[in-house]
Backbone as CSV, one residue per row, in Angstrom:
resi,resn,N_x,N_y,N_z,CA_x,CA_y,CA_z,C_x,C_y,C_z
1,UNK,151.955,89.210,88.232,153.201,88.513,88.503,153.549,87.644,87.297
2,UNK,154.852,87.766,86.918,155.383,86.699,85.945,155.135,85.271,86.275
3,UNK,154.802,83.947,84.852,154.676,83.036,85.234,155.976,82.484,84.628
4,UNK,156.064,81.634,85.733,157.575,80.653,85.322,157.211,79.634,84.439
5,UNK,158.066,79.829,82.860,157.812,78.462,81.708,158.228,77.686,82.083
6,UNK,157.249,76.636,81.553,157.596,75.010,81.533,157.993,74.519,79.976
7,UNK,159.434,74.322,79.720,159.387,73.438,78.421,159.083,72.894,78.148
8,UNK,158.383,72.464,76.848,157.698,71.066,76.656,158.769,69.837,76.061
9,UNK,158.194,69.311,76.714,159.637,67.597,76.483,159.188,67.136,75.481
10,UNK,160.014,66.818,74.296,159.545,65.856,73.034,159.018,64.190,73.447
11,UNK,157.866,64.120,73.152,157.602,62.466,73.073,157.773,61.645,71.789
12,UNK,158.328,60.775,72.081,159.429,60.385,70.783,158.964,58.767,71.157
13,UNK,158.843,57.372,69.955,158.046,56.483,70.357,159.032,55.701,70.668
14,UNK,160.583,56.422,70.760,161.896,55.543,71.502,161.540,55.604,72.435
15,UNK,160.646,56.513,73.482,160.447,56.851,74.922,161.446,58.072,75.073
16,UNK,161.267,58.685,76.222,161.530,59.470,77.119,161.782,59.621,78.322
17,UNK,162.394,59.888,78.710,162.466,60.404,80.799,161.603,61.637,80.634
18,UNK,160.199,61.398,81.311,159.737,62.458,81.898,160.624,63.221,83.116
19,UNK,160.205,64.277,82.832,160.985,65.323,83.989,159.941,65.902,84.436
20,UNK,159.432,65.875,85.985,158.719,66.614,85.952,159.287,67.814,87.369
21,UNK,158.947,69.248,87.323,159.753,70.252,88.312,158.322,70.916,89.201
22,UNK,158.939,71.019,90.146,157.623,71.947,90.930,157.158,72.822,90.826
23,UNK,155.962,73.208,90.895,154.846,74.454,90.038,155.777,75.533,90.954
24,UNK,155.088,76.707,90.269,155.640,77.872,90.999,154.666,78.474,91.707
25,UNK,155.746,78.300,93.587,154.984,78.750,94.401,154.873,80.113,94.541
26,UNK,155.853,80.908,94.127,155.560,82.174,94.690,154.755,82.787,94.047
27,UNK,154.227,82.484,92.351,153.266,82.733,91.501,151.924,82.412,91.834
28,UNK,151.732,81.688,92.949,150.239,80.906,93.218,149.138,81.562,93.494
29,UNK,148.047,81.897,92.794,148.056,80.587,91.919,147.793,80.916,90.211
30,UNK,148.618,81.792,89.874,149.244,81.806,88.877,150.418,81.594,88.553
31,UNK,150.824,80.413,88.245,151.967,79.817,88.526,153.495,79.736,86.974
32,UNK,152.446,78.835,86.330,153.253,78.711,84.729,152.393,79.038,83.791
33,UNK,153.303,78.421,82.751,152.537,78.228,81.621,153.739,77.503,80.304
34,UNK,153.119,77.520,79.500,154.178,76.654,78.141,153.432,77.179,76.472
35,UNK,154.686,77.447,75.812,154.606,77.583,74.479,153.397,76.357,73.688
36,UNK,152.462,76.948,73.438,152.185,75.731,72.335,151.911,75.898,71.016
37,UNK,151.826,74.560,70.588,151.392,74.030,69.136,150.083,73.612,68.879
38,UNK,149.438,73.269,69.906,148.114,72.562,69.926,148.485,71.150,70.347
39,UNK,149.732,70.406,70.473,149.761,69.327,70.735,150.396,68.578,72.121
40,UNK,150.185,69.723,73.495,151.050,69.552,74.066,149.807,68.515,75.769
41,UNK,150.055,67.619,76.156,149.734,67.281,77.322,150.459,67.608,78.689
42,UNK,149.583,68.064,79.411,150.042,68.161,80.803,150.301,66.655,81.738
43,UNK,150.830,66.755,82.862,151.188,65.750,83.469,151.699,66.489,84.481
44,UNK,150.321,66.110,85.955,150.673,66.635,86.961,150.503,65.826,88.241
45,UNK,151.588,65.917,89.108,151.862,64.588,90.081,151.502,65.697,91.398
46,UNK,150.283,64.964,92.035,150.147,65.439,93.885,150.852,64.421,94.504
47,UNK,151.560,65.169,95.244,152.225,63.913,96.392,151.883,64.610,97.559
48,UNK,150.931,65.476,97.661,150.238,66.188,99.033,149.328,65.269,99.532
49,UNK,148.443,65.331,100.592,147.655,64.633,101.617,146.288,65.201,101.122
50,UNK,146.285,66.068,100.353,144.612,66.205,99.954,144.821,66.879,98.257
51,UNK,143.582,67.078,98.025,142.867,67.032,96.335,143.828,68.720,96.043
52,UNK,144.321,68.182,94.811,144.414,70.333,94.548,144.039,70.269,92.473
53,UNK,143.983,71.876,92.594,143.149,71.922,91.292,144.500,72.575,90.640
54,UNK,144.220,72.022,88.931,144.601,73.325,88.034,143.496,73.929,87.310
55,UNK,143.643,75.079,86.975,143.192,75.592,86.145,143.565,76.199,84.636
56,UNK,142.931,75.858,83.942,143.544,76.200,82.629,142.715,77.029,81.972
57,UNK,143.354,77.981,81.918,142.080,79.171,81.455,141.697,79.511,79.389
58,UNK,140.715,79.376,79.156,140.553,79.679,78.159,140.628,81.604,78.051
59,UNK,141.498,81.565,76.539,141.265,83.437,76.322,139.892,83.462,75.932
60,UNK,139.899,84.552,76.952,138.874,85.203,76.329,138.481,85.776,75.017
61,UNK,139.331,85.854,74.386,139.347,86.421,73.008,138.861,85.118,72.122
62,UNK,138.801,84.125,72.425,138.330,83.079,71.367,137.049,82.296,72.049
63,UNK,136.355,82.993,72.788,134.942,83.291,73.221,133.946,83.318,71.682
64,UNK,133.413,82.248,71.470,132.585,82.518,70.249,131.000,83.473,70.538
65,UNK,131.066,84.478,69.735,129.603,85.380,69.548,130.071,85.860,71.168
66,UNK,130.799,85.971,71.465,130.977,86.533,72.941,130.002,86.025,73.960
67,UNK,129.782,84.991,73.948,129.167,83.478,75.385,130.468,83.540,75.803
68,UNK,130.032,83.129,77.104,131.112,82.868,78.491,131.845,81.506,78.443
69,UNK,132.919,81.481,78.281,133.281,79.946,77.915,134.058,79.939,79.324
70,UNK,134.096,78.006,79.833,134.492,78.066,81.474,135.623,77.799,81.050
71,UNK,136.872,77.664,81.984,138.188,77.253,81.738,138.129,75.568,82.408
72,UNK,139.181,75.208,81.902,139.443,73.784,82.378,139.815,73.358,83.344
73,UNK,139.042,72.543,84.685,139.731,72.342,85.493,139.892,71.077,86.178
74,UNK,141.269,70.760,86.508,141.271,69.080,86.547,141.877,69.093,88.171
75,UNK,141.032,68.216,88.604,141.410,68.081,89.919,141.812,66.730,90.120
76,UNK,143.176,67.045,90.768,144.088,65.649,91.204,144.063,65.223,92.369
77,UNK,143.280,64.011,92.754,143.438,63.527,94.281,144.738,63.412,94.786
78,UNK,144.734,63.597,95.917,146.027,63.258,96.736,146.534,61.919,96.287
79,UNK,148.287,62.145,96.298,148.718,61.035,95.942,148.579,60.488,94.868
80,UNK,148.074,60.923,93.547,147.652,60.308,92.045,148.441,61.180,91.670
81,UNK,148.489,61.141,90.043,149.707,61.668,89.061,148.019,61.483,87.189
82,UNK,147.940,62.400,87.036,146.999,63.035,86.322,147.614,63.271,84.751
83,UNK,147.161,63.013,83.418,147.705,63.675,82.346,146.155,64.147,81.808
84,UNK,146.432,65.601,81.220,145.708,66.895,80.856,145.786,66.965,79.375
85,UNK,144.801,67.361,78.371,145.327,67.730,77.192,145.068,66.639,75.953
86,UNK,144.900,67.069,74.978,145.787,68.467,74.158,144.724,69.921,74.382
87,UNK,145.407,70.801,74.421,144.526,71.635,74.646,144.453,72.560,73.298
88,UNK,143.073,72.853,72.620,143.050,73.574,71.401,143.051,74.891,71.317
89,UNK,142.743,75.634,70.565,143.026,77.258,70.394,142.683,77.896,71.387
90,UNK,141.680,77.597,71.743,140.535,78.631,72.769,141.254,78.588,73.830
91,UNK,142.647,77.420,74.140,143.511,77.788,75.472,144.893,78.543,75.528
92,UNK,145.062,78.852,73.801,145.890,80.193,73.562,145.758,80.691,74.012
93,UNK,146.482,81.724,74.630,146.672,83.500,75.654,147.403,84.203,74.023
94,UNK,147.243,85.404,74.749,147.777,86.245,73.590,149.103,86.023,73.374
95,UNK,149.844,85.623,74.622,151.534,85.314,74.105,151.513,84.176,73.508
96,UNK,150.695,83.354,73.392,151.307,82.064,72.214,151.428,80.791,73.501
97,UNK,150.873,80.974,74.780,151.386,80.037,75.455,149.820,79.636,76.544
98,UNK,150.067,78.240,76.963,148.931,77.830,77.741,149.089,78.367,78.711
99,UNK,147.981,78.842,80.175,148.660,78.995,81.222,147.942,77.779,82.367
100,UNK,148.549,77.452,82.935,148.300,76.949,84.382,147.986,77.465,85.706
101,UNK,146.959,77.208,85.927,147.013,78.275,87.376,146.549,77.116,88.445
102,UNK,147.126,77.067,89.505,147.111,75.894,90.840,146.326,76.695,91.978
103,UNK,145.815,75.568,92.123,145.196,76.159,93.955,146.246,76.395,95.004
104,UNK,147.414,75.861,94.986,148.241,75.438,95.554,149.301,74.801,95.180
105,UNK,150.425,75.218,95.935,152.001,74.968,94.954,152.272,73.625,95.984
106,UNK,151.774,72.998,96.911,152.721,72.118,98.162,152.057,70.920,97.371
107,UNK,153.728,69.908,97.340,153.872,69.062,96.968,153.201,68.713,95.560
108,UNK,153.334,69.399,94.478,152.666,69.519,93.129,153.980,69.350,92.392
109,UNK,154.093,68.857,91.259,154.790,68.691,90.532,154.271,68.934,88.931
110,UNK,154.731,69.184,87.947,154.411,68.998,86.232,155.037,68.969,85.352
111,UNK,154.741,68.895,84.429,155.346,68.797,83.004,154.674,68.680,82.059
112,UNK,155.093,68.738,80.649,154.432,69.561,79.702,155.411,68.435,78.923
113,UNK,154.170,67.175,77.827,154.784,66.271,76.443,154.058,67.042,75.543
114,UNK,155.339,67.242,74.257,154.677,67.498,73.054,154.553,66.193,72.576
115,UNK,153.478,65.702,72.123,153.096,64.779,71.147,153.750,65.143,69.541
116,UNK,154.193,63.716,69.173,154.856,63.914,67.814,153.443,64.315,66.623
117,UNK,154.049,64.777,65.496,153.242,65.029,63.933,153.148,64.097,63.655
């Protein structure tokens, strides 16, 4: 199934309005993902009644000597708001983009800051 992109919002040290939009449920729980640079943080808000996970999968292709490398996974208690990241090469996919994968789409929210150069 296709994952629905998340743009990444410029962080700029004027500030910003975070935006953040709801994961994609019908993808679950492969949900999004976002273009990166290497410099991008996640920021993900539960406003559900219990804990849910992302997962951020490392490619396999940047597996050193071919060892099993785990993917990243950050679990957000209910009701907290979480920032993820930067995430480095090894969380490249072959398209050039991070992916996100959720336990669960209810009441999840995210967004994706590029950090300035």
């Amino acid at each position: 199934m296709a994952r629905t992109a998340i743009t990444p919002q410029a962080l700029t040290r004027a500030g910003a309005e975070l935006v953040l939009g709801a994961v994609d449920a019908t993808a679950s729980p492969n949900g999004n993902s976002f273009p990166t640079n290497g410099r991008e943080v996640v920021v993900i808000k539960n406003a559900d009644a219990a804990s849910h996970t992302c997962t951020i999968p490392v490619n396999p292709a940047a597996a050193p000597d071919g060892l099993a490398v785990t993917s990243r996974q950050v679990v957000v208690p209910a009701g907290k708001t979480y920032v993820a990241g930067p995430f480095g090469p090894e969380y490249r996919q072959a398209d050039g983009s991070v992916y996100l994968n959720w336990d669960s789409a209810t009441s999840m929210t995210a967004g994706v800051l590029r950090l300035p150069s």
